[in-house]
N, C-alpha and C positions, 0 to 999 in steps of 0.2 A: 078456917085457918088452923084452928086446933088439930084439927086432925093431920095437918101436914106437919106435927113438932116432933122432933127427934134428939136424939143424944147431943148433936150438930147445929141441928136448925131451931130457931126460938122467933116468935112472932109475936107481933104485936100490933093490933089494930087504932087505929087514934081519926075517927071520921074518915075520909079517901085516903089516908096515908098506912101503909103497913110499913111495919119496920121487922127487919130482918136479920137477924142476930145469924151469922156461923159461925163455930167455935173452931175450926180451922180455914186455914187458907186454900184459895179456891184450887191453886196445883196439888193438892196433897190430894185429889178424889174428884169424882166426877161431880161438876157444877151445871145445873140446867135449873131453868126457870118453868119447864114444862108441865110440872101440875099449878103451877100459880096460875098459868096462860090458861090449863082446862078451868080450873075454881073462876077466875074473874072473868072470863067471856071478854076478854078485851085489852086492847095494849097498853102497855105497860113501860116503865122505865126503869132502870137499877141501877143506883148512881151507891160507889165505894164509899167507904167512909173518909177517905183521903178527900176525893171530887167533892161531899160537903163542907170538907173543911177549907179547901181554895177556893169555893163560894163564899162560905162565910167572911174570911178573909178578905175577899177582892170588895168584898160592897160593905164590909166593916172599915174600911180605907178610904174608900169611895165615901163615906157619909159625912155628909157637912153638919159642922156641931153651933 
């Protein structure tokens, strides 16, 4: 995963989860996920930082105290 880091892209591995820092937004440049697809041999998901945050959200609401 190192070797895929750039001015842009930043990683971070934490047991099956990578995390994936880009420092612009995805219309400003070309977005592909195609050297993760070669590095991992296997499918994948890429959910925005928005999408975790209405997760968190929806079942932090959802949770009986």
């Amino acid at each position: 995963m190192e070797a895929l880091r750039t001015k842009t892209d930043v990683f971070e591995v934490h047991e099956q989860e990578i995390y994936w820092q880009r420092r612009r937004k995805q219309d400003k440049g070309l977005f592909s996920t195609v050297p993760l697809e070669k590095i991992l041999g296997a499918a994948f998901t890429v959910l925005g930082a928005n999408t975790i945050k209405r997760i968190v959200l929806k079942y932090r609401s959802s949770k009986v105290c």
